[in-house]
MMTF fields as JSON, N, C-alpha, C and O atoms, coordinates in Angstrom:
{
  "mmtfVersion": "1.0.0",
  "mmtfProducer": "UNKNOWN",
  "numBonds": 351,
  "numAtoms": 352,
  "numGroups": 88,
  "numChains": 1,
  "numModels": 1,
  "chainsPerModel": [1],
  "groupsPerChain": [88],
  "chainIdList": ["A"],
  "bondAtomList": [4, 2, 8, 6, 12, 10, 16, 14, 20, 18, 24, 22, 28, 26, 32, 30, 36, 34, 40, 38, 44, 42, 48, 46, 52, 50, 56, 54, 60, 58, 64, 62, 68, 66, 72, 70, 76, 74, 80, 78, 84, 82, 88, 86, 92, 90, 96, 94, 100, 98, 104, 102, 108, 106, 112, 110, 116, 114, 120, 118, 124, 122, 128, 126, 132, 130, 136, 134, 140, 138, 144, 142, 148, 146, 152, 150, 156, 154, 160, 158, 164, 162, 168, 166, 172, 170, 176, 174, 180, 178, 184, 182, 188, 186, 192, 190, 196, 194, 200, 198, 204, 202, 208, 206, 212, 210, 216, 214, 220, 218, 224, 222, 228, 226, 232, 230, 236, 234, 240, 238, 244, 242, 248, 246, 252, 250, 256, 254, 260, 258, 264, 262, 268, 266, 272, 270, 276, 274, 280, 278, 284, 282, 288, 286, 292, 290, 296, 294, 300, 298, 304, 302, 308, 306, 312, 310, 316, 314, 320, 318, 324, 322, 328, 326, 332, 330, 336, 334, 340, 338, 344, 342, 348, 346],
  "bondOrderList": [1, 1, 1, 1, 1, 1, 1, 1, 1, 1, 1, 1, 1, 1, 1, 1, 1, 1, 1, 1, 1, 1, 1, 1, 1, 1, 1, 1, 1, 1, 1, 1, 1, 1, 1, 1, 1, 1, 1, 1, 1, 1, 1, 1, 1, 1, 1, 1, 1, 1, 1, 1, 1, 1, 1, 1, 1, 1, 1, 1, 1, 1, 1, 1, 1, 1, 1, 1, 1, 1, 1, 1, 1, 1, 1, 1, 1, 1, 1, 1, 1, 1, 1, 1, 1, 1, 1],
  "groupList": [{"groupName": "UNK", "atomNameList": ["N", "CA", "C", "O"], "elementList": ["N", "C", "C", "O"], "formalChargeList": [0, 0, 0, 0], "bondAtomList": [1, 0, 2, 1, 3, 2], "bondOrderList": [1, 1, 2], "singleLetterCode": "X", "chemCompType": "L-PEPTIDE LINKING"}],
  "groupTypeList": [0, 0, 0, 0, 0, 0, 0, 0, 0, 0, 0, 0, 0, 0, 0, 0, 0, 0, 0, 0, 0, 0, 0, 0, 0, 0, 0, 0, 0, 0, 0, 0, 0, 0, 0, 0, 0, 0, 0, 0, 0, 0, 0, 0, 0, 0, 0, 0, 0, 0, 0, 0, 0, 0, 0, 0, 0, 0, 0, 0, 0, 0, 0, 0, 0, 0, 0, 0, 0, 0, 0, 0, 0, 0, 0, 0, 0, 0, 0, 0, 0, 0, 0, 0, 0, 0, 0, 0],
  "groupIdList": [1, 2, 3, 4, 5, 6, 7, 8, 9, 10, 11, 12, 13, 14, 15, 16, 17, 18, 19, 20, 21, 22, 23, 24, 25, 26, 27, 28, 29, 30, 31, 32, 33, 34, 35, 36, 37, 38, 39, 40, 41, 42, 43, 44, 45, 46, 47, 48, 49, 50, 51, 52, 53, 54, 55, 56, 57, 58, 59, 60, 61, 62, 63, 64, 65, 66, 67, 68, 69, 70, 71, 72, 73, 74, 75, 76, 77, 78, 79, 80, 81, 82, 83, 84, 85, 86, 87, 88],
  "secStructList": [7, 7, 7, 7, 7, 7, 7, 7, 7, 7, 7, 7, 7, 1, 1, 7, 7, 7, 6, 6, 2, 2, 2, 2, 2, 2, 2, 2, 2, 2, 2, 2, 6, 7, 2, 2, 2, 2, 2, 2, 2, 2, 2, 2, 2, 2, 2, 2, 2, 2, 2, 6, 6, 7, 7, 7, 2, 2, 2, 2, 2, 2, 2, 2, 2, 2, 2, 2, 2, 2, 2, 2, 2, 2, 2, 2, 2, 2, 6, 6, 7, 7, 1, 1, 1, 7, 7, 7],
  "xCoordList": [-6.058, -4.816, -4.993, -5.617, -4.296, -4.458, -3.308, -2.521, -3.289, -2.653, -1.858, -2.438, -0.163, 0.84, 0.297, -0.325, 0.648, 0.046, 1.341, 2.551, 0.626, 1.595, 2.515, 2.122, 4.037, 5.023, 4.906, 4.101, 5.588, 4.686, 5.277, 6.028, 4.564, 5.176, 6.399, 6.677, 7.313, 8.613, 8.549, 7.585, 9.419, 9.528, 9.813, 10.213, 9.451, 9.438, 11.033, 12.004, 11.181, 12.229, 13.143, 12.846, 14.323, 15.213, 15.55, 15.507, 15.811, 15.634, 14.491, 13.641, 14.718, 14.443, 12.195, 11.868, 11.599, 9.949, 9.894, 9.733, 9.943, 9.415, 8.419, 8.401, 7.181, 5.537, 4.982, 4.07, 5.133, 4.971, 5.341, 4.613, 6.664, 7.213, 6.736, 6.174, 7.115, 6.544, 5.021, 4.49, 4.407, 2.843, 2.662, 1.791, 2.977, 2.79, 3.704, 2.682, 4.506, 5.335, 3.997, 3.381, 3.911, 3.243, 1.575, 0.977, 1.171, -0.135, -0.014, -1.107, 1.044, 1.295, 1.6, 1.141, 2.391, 3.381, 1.843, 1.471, 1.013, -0.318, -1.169, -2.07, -1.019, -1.949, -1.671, -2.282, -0.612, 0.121, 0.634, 0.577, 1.408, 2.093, 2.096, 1.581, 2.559, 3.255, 2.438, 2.543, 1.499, 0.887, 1.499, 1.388, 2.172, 3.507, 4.286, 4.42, 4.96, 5.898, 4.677, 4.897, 3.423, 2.307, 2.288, 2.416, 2.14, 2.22, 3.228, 3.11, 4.098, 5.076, 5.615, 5.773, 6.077, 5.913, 4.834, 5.051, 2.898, 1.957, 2.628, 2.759, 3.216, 3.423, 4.936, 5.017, 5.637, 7.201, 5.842, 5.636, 5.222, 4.567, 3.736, 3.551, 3.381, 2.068, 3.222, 2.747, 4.557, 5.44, 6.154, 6.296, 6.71, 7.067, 5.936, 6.233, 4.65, 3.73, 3.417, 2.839, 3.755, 3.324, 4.623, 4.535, 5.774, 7.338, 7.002, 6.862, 6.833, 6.686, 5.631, 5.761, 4.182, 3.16, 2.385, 1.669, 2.394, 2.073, 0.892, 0.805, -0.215, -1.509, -1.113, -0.65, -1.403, -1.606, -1.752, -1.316, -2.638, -4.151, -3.37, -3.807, -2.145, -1.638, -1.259, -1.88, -0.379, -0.286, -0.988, -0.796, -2.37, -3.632, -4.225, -4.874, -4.005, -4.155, -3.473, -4.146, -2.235, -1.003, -1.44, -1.365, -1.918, -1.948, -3.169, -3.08, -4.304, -5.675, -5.549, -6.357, -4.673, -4.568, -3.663, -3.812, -2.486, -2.175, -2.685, -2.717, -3.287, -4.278, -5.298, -5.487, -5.778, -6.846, -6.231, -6.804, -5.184, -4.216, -3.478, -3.033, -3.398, -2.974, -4.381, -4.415, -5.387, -7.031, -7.309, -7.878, -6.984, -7.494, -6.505, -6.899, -5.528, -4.622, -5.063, -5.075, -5.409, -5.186, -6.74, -6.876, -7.962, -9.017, -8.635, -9.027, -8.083, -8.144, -7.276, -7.474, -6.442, -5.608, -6.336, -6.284, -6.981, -7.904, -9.111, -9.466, -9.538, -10.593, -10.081, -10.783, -8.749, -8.089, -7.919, -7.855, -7.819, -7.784, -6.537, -6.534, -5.439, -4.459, -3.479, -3.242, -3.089, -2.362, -1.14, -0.71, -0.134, 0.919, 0.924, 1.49, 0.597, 0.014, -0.387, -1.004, 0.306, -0.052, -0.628, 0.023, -2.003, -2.535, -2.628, -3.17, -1.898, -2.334, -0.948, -1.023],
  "yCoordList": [61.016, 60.46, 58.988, 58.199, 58.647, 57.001, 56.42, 57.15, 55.219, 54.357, 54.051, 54.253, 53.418, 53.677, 51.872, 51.349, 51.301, 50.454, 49.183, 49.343, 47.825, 46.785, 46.687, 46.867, 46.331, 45.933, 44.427, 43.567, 44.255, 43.262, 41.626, 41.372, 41.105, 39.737, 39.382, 39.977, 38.386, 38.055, 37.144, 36.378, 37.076, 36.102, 34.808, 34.685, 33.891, 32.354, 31.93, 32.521, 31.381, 30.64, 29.757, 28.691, 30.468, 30.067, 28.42, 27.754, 28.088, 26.336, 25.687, 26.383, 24.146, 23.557, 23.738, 23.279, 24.048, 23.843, 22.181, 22.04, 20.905, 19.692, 18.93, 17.716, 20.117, 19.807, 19.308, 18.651, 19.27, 18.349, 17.015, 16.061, 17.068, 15.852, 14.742, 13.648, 15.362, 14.385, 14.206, 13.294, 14.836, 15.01, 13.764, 12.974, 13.567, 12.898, 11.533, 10.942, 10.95, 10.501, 9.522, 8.567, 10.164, 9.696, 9.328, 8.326, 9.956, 9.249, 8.3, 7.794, 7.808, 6.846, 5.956, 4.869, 5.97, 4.795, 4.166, 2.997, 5.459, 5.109, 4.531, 4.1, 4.376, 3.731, 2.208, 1.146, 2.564, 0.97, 0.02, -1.144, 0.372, -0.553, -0.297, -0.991, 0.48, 1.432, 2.454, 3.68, 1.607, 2.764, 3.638, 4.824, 3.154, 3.859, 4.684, 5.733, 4.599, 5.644, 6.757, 7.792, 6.116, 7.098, 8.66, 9.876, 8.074, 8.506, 10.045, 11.223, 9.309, 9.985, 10.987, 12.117, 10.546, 11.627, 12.529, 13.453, 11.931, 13.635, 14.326, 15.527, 13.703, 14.622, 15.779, 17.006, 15.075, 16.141, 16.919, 18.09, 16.515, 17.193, 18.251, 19.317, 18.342, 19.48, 20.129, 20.968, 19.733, 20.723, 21.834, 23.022, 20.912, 21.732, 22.991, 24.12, 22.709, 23.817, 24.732, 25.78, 24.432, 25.385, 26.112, 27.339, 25.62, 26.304, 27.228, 28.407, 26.839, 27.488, 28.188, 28.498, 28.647, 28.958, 28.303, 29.087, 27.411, 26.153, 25.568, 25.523, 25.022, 24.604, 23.082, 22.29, 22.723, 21.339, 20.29, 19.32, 20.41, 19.567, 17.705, 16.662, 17.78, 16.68, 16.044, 14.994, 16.353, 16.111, 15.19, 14.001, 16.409, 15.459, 14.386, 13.512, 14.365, 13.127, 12.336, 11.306, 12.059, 11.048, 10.488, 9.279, 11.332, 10.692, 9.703, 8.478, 10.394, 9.873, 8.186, 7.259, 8.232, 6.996, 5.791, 4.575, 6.716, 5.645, 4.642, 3.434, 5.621, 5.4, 3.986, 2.903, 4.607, 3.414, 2.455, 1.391, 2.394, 1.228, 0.325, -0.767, 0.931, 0.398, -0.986, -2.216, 0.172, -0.447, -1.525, -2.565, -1.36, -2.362, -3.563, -4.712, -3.329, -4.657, -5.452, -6.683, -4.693, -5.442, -6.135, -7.154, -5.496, -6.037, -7.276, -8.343, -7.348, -8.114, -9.454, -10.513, -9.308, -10.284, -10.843, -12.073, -10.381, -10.789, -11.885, -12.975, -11.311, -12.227, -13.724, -14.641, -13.717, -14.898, -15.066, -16.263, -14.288, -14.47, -13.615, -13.497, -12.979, -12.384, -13.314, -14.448, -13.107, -13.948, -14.145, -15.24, -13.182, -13.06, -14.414, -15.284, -14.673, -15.774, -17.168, -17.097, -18.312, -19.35, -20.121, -20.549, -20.274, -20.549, -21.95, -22.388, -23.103, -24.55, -25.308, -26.48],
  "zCoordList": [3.238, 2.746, 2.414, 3.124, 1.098, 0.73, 1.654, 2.257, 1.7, 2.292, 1.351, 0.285, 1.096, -0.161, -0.168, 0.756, -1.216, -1.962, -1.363, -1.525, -0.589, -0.144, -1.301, -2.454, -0.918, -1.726, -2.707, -2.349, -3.683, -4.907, -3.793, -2.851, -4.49, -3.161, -3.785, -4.826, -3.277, -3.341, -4.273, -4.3, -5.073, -6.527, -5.632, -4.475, -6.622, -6.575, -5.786, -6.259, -5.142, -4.66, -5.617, -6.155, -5.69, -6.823, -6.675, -5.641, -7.693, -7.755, -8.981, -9.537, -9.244, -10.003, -9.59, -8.495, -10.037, -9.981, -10.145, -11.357, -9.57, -10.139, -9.731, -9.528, -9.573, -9.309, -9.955, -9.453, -11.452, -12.21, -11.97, -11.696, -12.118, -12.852, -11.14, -11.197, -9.982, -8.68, -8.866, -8.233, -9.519, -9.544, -10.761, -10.394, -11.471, -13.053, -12.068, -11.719, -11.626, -11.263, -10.623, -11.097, -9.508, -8.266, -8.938, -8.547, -9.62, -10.294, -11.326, -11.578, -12.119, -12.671, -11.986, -12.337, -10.861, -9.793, -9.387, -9.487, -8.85, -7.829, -8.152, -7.433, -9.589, -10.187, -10.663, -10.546, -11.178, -12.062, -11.206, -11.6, -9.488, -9.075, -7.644, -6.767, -7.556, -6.207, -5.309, -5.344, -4.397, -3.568, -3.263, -3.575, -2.648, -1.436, -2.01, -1.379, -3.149, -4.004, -4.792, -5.421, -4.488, -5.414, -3.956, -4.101, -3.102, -2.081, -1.919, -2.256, -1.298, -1.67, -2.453, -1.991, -4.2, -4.505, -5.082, -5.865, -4.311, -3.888, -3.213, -3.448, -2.201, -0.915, -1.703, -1.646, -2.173, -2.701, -3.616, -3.297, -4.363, -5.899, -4.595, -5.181, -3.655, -3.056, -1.727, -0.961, -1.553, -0.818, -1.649, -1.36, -3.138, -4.068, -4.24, -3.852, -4.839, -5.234, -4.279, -4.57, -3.1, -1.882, -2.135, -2.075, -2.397, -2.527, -3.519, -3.192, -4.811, -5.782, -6.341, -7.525, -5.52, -5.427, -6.613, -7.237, -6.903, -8.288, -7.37, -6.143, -8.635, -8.015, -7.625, -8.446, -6.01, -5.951, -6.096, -5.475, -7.277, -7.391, -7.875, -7.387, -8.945, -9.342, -8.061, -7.9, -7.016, -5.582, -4.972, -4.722, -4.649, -4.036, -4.826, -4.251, -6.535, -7.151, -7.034, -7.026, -6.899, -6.4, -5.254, -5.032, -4.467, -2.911, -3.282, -3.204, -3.692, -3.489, -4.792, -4.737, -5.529, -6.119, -5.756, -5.88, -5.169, -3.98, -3.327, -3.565, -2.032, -1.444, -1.807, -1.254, -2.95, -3.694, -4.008, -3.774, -4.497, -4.553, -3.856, -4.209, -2.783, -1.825, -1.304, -1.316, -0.889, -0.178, -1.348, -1.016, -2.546, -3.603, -3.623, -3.422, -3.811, -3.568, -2.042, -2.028, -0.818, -0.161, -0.05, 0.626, -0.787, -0.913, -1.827, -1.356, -2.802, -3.587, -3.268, -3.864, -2.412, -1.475, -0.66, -0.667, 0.022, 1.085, 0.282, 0.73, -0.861, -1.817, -2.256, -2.681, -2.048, -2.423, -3.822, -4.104, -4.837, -5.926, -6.5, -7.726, -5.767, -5.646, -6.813, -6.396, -7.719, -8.84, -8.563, -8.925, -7.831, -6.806, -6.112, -6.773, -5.333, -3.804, -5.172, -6.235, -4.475, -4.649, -3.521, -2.567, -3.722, -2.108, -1.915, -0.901, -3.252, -3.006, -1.912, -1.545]
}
């Protein structure tokens, strides 16, 4: 005897998909200005795709440019050549 075939999985969770738009969001912010908001919305852009079974990957790019942005500003503060900071 066959075994009857698992039931199809459950459709997407009704609501707006905006894995994109937090994903595109958060790698522009992460890059141009805003560690912290780059941050952020990875993290909404890779809760959404887990919601909506949508690939990650823009997410973990948000975070990971953040991230760099963050470590680079504060390298570059630390160098004393920060254009922000008037050090006279």
């Amino acid at each position: 005897m066959n075994a009857p075939y698992p039931p199809p999985p459950p459709p997407p969770a009704a609501g707006k998909d905006r894995t994109m738009l937090w994903g595109i969001l958060g790698i522009i912010l992460g890059l141009v200005c805003c560690g912290i908001l780059g941050i952020i919305f990875g993290y909404l852009s890779i809760r959404d795709a887990k919601r909506y079974g949508q690939s990650p990957v823009l997410g973990y790019l948000a975070i990971a440019f953040g991230v760099l942005n963050i470590i680079g500003t504060a390298i570059w503060q630390a160098s004393g050549t920060y254009p922000l900071w008037d050090n006279n």
